[in-house]
N, C-alpha and C positions, 0 to 999 in steps of 0.2 A: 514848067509845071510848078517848080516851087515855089517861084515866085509869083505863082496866081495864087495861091495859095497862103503865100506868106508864111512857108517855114523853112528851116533850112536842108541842105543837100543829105546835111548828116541824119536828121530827123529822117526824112525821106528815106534814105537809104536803110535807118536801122528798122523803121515800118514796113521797108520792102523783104527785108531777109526776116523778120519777126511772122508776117502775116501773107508773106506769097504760097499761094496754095490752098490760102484757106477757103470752104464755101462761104455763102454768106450764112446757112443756118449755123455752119461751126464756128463762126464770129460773134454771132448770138449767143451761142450757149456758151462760151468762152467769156463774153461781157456778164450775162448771167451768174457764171460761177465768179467773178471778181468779184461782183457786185456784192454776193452772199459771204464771201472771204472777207469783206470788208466787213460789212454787218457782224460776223460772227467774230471777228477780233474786235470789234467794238463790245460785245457783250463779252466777250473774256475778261475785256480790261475792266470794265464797271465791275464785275463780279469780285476782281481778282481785290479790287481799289474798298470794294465791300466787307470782303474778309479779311482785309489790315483793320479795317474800322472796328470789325467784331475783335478782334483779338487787341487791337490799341482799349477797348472801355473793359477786354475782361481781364486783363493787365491792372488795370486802375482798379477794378472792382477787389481785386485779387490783392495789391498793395492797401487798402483800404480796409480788410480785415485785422481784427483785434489780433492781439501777438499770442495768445494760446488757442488761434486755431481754429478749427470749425466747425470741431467737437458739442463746444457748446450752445450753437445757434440749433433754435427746437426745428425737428424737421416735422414737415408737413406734407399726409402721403400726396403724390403727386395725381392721383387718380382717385376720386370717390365716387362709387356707383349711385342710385337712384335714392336708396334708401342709406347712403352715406357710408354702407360698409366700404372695407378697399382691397 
């Protein structure tokens, strides 16, 4: 059989004791949840690869300020309504 197959005894053997017993819908839903396990560590790492990046330019932005501080840069409310009040 392994050799129709073309894999080896140990292969075989460790898919035998991994997957004896299982249906096939619980095979399915087992390849399903790898599937989505894989997806969701792929989006972990994008994210994670994302907020080095924010924090590597607000690093820079941060050494890049004048030397007394941030006092003097005029601030600007961050919200103004219709009629520009804030």
């Amino acid at each position: 059989m392994c050799r129709a197959h073309e894999i080896s005894a140990a292969t075989f053997y460790a898919w035998k004791s991994k997957y004896s017993g299982i249906d096939v819908s619980e095979a399915e839903r087992l390849k399903a949840m790898q599937d989505e396990n894989r997806r969701l560590k792929l989006l972990v790492a994008d994210l994670s690869l994302h907020g080095k990046a924010l924090k590597a330019v607000i690093r820079k932005k941060l050494l890049e300020l004048p030397p007394h501080g941030i006092k003097n840069i005029p601030q600007e409310p961050l919200f103004a309504g219709p009629r520009g009040e804030v």
